[in-house]
C-alpha positions in Angstrom: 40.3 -55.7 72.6 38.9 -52.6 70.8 40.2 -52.3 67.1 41.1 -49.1 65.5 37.8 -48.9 63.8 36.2 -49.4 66.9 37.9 -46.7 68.2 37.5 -44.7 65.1 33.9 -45.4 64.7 32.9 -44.6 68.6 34.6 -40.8 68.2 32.8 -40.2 64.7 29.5 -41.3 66.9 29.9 -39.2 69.6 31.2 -35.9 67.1 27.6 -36.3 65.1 25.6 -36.5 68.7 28.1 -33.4 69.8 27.1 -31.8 66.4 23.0 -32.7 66.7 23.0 -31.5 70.4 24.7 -28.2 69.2 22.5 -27.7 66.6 19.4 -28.4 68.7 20.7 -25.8 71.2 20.8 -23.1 68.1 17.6 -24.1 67.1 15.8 -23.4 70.3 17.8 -20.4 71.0 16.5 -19.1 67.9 12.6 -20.0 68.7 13.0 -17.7 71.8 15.0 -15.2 70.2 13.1 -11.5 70.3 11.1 -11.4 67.0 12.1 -8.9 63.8 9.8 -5.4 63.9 8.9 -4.2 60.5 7.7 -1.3 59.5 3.9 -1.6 57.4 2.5 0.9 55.1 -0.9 0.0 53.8 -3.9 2.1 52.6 -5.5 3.6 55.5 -9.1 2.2 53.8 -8.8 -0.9 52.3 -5.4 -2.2 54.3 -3.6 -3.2 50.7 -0.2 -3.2 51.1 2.5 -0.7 50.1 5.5 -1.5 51.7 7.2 -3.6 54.8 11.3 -2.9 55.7 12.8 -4.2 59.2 13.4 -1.7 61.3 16.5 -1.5 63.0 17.4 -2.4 66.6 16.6 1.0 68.0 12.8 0.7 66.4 13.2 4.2 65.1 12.1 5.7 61.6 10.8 8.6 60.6 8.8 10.8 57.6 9.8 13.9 56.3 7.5 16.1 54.0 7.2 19.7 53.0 4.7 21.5 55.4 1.5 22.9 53.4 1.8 25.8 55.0 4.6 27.2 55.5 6.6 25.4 52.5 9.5 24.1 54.4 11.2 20.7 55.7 9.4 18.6 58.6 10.4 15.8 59.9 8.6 13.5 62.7 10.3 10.9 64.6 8.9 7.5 65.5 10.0 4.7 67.7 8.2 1.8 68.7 8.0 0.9 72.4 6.4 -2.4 74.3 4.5 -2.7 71.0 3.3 0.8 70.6 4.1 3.8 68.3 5.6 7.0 69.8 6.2 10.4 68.6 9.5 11.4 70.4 11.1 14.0 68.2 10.1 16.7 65.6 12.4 18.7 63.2 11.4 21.7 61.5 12.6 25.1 59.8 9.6 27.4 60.6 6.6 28.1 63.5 3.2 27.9 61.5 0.2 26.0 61.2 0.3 22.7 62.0 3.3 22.3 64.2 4.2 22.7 67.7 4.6 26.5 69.0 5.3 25.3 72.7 7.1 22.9 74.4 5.4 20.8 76.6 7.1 19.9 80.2 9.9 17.6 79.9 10.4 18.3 76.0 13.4 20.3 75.0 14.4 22.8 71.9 17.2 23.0 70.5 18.4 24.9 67.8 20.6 22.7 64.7 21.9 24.0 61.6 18.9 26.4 61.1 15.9 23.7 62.5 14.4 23.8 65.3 14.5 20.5 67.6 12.0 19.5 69.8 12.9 16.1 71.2 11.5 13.8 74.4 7.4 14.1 73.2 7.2 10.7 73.6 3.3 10.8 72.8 1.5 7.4 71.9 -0.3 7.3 68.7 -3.1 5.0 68.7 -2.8 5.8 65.0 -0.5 6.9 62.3 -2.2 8.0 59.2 -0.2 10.5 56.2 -1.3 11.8 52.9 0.3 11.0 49.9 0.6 14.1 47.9 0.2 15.2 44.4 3.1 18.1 44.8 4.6 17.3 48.4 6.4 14.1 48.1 6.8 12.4 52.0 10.0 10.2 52.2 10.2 7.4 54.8 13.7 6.8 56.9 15.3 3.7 58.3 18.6 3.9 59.6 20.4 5.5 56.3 17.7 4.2 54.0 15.0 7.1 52.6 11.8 5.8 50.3 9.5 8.5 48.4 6.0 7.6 49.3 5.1 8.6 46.2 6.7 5.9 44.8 5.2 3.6 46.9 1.8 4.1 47.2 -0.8 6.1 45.0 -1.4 10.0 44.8 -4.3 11.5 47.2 -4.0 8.1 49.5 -4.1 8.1 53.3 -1.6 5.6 54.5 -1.1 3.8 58.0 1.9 3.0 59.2 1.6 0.0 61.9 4.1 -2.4 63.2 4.6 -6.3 62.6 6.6 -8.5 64.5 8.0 -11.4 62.5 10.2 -14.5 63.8 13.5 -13.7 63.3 15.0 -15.4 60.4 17.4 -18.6 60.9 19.7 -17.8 58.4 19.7 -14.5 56.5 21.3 -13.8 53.3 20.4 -9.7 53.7 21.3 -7.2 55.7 
């Protein structure tokens, strides 16, 4: 006849092999899970590092900057797709050197709060390469998060931007 602390003993052995199996489960859910994309800045020359933020969900940042030109706000769009780098939209106040002066077919404009929208590009870049300025300063977005380049990274410096994919964390502490 089975005693109380038979009884007592068997369920605490079968809650730690429920709890292991559980566990195990979670673990190898999280080796498959899809891997974190982070966004790289790094001189364009010597590849030394500058900056690295997880992008969000959507893969999309973007850089804005004061065009040489015509001395008003761009902003350039960027989302990352089956591993590759994509222009899809550009923002801007003014026609001039340097940016679009036709649409292309399948690309709209729009017309927002006095910029001028031209969204689905969706044009690979084998490469992404800015200048950091003395005067101009370029600002990187993520979600509602904005970095000055200059900040960042030195004056006069071409930066790449590239993408890394990292395992996602187990347990994170951050948003």
């Amino acid at each position: 006849m089975k005693t109380k602390v038979d009884k007592l003993s068997a369920a605490t052995t079968v809650f730690v092999v429920a709890v292991i199996l559980a566990m195990t489960i979670l673990s190898c859910k999280q080796l498959f899970a899809d891997p974190v994309q982070y966004l790289i800045m790094a001189n364009a020359d010597t590849q030394e590092l500058y900056f690295s933020h997880q992008l969000e969900d959507d893969g999309v940042f973007s850089v804005s900057y004061i065009h040489s030109v015509n001395k008003t706000n761009v902003e350039e769009y960027y989302r990352l797709e089956n591993g590759d780098l994509y222009l899809f939209k550009a923002r801007y106040r003014s026609f001039g050197a340097g940016v679009a002066t036709e649409v292309a077919p399948g690309q709209t404009l729009r017309y927002e709060d006095g910029y001028m929208i031209i969204e689905n590009i969706h044009y690979q870049l084998p490469k992404l390469v800015y200048k950091v300025g003395t005067i101009s300063d370029p600002l990187i977005h993520i979600g509602s998060q904005s970095w000055h380049m200059k900040e960042l990274a030195p004056s006069l410096t071409s930066v790449q931007f590239t993408i890394q994919s990292k395992p996602k964390p187990i347990i994170s502490f951050s948003n």
